[in-house]
C-alpha positions as CSV (number, residue, x, y, z in Angstrom):
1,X,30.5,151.9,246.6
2,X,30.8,148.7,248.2
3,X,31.8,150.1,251.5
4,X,29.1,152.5,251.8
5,X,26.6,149.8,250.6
6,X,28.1,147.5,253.6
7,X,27.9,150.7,256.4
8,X,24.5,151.4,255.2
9,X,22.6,148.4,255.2
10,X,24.5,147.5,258.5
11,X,22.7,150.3,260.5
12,X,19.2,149.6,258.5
13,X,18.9,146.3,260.7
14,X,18.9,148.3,264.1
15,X,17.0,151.5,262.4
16,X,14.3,149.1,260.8
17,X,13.8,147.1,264.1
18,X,13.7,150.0,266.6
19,X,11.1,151.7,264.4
20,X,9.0,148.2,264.0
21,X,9.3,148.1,267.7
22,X,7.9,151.9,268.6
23,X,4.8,152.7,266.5
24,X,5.3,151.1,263.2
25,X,3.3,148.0,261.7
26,X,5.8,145.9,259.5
27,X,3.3,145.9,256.3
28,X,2.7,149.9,256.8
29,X,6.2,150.7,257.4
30,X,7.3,148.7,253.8
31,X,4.0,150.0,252.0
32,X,4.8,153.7,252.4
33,X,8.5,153.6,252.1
34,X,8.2,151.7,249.0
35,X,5.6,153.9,247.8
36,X,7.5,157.1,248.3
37,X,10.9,155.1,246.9
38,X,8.9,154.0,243.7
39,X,7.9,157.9,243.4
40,X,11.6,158.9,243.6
41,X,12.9,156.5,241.3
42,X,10.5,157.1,238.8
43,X,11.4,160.5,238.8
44,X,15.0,160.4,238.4
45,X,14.8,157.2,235.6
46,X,12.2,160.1,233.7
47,X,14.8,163.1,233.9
48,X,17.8,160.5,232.7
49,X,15.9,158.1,230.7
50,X,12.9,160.0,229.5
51,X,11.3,156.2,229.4
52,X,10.4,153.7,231.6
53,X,9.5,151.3,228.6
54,X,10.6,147.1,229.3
55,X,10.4,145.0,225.7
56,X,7.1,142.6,226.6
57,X,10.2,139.7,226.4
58,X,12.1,141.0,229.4
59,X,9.1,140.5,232.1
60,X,10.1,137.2,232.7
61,X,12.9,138.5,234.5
62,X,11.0,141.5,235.7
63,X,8.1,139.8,237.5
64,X,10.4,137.7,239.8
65,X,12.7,140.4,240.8
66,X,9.6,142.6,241.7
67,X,6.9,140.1,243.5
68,X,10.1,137.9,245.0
69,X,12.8,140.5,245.4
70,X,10.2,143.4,246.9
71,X,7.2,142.0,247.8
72,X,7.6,138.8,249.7
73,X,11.2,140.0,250.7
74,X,9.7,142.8,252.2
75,X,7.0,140.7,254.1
76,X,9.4,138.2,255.6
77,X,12.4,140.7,256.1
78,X,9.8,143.0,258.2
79,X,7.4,140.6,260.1
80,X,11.1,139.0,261.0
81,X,12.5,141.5,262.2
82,X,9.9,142.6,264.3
83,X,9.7,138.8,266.3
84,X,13.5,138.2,266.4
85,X,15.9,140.7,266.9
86,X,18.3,143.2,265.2
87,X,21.5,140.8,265.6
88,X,19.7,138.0,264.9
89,X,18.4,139.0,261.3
90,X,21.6,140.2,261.0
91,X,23.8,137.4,261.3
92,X,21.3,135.2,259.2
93,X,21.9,137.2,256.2
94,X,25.7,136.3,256.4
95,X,23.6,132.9,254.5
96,X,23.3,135.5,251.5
97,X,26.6,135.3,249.4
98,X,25.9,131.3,249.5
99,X,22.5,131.7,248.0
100,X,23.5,134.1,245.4
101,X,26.2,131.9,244.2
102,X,23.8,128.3,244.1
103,X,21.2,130.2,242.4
104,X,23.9,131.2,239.7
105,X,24.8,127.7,239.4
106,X,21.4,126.6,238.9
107,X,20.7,128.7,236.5
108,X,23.8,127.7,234.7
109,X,25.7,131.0,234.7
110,X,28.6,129.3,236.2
111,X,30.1,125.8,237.9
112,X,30.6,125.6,241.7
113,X,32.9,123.2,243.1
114,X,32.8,120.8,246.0
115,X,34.2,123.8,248.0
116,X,31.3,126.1,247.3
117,X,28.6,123.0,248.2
118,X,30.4,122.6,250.8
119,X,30.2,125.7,252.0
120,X,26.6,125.7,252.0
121,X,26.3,123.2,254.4
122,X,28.8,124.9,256.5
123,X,26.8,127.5,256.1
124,X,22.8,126.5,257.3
125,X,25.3,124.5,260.2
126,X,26.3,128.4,261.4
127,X,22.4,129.3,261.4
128,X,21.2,126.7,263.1
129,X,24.2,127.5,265.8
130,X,22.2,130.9,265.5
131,X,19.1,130.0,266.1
132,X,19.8,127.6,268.8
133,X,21.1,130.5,270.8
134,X,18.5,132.3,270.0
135,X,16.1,130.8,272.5
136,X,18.5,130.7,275.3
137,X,19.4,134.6,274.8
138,X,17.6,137.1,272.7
139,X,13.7,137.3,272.8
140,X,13.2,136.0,269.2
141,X,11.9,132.6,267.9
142,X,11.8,130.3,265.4
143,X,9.4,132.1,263.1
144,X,11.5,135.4,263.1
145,X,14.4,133.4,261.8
146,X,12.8,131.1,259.6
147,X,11.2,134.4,257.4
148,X,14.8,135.9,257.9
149,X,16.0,133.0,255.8
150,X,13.2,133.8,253.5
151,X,14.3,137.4,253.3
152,X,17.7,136.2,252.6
153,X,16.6,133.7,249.7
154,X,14.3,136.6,248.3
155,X,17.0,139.0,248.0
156,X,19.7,136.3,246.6
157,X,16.5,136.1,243.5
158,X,16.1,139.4,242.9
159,X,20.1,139.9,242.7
160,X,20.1,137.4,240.5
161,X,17.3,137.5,238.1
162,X,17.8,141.8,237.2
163,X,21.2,140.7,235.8
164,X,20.0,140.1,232.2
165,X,18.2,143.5,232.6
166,X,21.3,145.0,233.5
167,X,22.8,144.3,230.1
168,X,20.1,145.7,228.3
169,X,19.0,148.9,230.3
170,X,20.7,151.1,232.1
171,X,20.6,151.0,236.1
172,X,17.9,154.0,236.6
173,X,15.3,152.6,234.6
174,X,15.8,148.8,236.0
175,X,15.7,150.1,239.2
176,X,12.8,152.1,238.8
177,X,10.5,149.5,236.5
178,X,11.4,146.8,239.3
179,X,10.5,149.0,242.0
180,X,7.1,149.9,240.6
181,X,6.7,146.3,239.7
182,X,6.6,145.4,243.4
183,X,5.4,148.4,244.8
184,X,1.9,147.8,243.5
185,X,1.2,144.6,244.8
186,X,3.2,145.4,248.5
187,X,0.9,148.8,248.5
188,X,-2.5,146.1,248.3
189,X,-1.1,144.0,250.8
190,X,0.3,147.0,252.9
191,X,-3.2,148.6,252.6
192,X,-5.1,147.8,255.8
193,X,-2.5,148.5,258.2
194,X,-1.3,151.9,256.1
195,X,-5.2,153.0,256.8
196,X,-4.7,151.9,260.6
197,X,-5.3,154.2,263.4
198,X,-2.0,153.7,265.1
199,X,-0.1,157.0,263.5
200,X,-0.1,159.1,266.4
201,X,1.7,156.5,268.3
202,X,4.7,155.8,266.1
203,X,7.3,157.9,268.0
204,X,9.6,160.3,266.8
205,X,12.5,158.3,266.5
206,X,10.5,156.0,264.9
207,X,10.0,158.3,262.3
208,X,13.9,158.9,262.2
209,X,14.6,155.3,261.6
210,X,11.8,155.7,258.9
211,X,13.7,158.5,257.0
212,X,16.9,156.7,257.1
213,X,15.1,153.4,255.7
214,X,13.8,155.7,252.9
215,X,17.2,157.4,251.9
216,X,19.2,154.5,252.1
217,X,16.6,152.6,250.2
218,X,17.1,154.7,247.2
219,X,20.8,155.0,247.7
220,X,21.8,151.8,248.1
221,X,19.5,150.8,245.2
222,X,21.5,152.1,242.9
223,X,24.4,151.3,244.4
224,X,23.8,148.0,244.7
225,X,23.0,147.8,241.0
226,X,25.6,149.1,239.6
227,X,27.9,146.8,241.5
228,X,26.4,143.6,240.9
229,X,26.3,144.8,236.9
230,X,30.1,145.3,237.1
231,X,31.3,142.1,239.3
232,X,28.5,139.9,239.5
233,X,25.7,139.1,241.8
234,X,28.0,136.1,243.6
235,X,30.7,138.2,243.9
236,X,28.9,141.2,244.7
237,X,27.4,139.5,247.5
238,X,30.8,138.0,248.8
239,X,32.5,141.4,248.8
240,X,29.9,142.7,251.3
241,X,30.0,139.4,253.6
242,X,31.2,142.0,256.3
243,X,27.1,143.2,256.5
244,X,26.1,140.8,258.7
245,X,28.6,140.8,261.2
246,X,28.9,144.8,261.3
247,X,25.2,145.4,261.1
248,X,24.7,142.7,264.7
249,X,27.2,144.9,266.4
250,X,25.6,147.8,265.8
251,X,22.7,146.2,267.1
252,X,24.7,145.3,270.6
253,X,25.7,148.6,270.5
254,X,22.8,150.7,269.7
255,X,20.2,149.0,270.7
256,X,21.9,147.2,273.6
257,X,20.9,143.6,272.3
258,X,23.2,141.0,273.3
259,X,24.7,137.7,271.8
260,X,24.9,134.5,273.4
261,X,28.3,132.1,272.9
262,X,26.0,129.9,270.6
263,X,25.5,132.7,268.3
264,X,28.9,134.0,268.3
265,X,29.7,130.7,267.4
266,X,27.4,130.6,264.2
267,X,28.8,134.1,263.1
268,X,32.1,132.5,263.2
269,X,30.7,129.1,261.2
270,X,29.0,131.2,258.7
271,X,31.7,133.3,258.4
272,X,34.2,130.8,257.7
273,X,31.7,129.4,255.1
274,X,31.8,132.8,253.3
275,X,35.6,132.6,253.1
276,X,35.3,129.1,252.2
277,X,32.9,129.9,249.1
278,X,34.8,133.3,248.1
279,X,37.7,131.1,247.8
280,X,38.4,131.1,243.6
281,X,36.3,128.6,241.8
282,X,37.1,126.6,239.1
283,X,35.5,126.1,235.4
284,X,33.3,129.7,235.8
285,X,30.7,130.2,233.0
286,X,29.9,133.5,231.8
287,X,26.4,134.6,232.1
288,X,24.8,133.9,228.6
C-alpha cells in the first residue's frame, strides 16, 4: 500500500500542475474534485457503514482535519503549485515526515530526541537550499514555496489529528465525514471561479490530469488511512520519504522541468534529514 501510495502521489505533482497550467483555475480545479470525491466517499462509507454518524465529542478532531487538512491544504497546495513548479513542490514536501513527527511530540504522543530536532533544522536548511535555486533556475518564487510549506504543514495536521478517529471508526466512514467536513467550506470558497467562464479552454489533457487527481484522490485516501492507523502518522510519513524525490523526477521527465545544482543539493540535505529523523528514537509514548 505504501508503494502504490508513494507512485501515486509522485505523478499527482506533474498531473496537478500541467492541468493548473492549461485551462484550470486552482480554487475550481480543488472545488469540483473534492466535490465529486466527497460524493464517492459518501457512497461507499453508506453501502459499508450504513452511517455517517461522529459522537458530538469527536469534532474537535474532526474540524481541524477537514478546514486544515482539506480546505487550506487545498488552497496553498494548488495556488503553489501553479506559481512554482512541479519539482519544486515536490522536493518541499520531503519537509513532511519532520512535521508529522514534531506535531506528535507536541501533542505528547511520543518523545523526540536531539536527533529528530536536529533533523528539523537540517531539514528547513535543505529548503531554503531549494528555494535559493529556485530563482536562479525554475520560473517559481518565493510565494509558490512558501504556500508549499503551508501545504506541507496542513497535511502533517490532518495526518495527525484523524488518528484518535481512527481508533474509534472505521477508515470508510472517517474518510468520508472528513471529506465532507472540508468539502463544504472549499466548495464556498471554490465558488466563483467553479461558475467562471473559462471551461471551454481547459484542454483535453487538462481534463486527463483532472481524472487522475480524482481517482487517485479516492484511492490514496484510503490507503493512506489505513496505513497511518496501522504504523503511525510519523512513521507512515517516513516510509514514503521517497515521494518527494520520485514525484520531482517525474516532473524533469514529463514535463521537462529542470533542477539547478542548488536544488539538487537541498534534495540531498532534506533527504539526509529524513534518514536522520527515521533513525530509531528513544523513550516513544504511545498515543493515549
Amino acid at each position: 500500500m505504501l508503494i502504490a501510495v508513494v507512485l501515486l502521489w509522485s505523478f499527482g505533482y506533474s498531473s496537478a500542475r500541467y492541468s493548473l497550467t492549461h485551462g484550470w483555475e486552482p480554487l475550481q480545479f480543488s472545488g469540483v474534485r473534492f466535490i465529486l470525491g466527497a460524493l464517492i466517499f459518501s457512497v461507499v462509507a453508506l453501502v459499508k457503514e450504513r452511517s455517517l454518524r461522529i459522537d458530538r465529542g469527536d469534532l474537535i478532531y474532526l474540524l481541524p482535519a477537514g478546514l486544515l487538512g482539506i480546505v487550506v491544504n487545498q488552497i496553498t497546495f494548488n495556488i503553489g503549485l501553479s506559481l512554482t513548479t512541479a519539482a519544486t513542490v515536490a522536493l518541499i514536501f520531503g519537509t513532511l515526515p519532520v512535521f508529522a513527527a514534531v506535531l506528535t511530540s507536541l501533542l505528547g504522543w511520543e518523545r523526540l530526541g536531539v536527533r529528530h530536532w536536529v533533523a528539523t533544522g537540517v531539514s528547513f536548511a535543505g529548503v531554503a537550499l531549494v528555494a535559493v535555486g529556485t530563482d536562479a533556475d525554475l520560473s517559481g518564487g518565493l510565494g509558490g514555496i512558501l504556500l508549499a510549506l503551508g501545504a506541507v504543514l496542513t497535511f502533517a495536521i490532518f495526518s495527525v489529528s484523524v488518528l484518535p478517529l481512527m481508533r474509534k471508526y472505521s477508515v470508510y466512514r472517517v474518510t468520508a465525514v472528513v471529506t465532507i467536513a472540508g468539502t463544504v467550506p472549499l466548495a464556498l470558497i471554490s465558488l466563483p471561479q467553479m461558475l467562471g467562464d473559462n471551461w471551454a479552454e481547459i484542454e483535453p489533457l487538462a481534463w486527463g490530469g483532472f481524472v487522475y487527481q480524482l481517482l487517485m484522490f479516492v484511492g490514496t485516501s484510503y490507503l493512506w488511512f489505513v496505513v497511518i492507523n496501522r504504523v503511525g502518522a510519523s512513521h507512515a510519513t517516513i516510509w514514503v520519504n521517497m515521494q518527494p524525490f520520485v514525484g520531482a523526477v517525474f516532473a524533469v521527465i514529463i514535463l521537462s522541468e529542470t533542477l539547478g545544482s542548488l536544488q539538487i543539493a537541498g534534495a540531498i540535505v532534506i533527504a539526509f534529514s529524513i534518514v536522520l529523523a527515521s533513525w530509531r528514537r528513544l523513550g516513544q509514548v504511545p498515543a493515549a
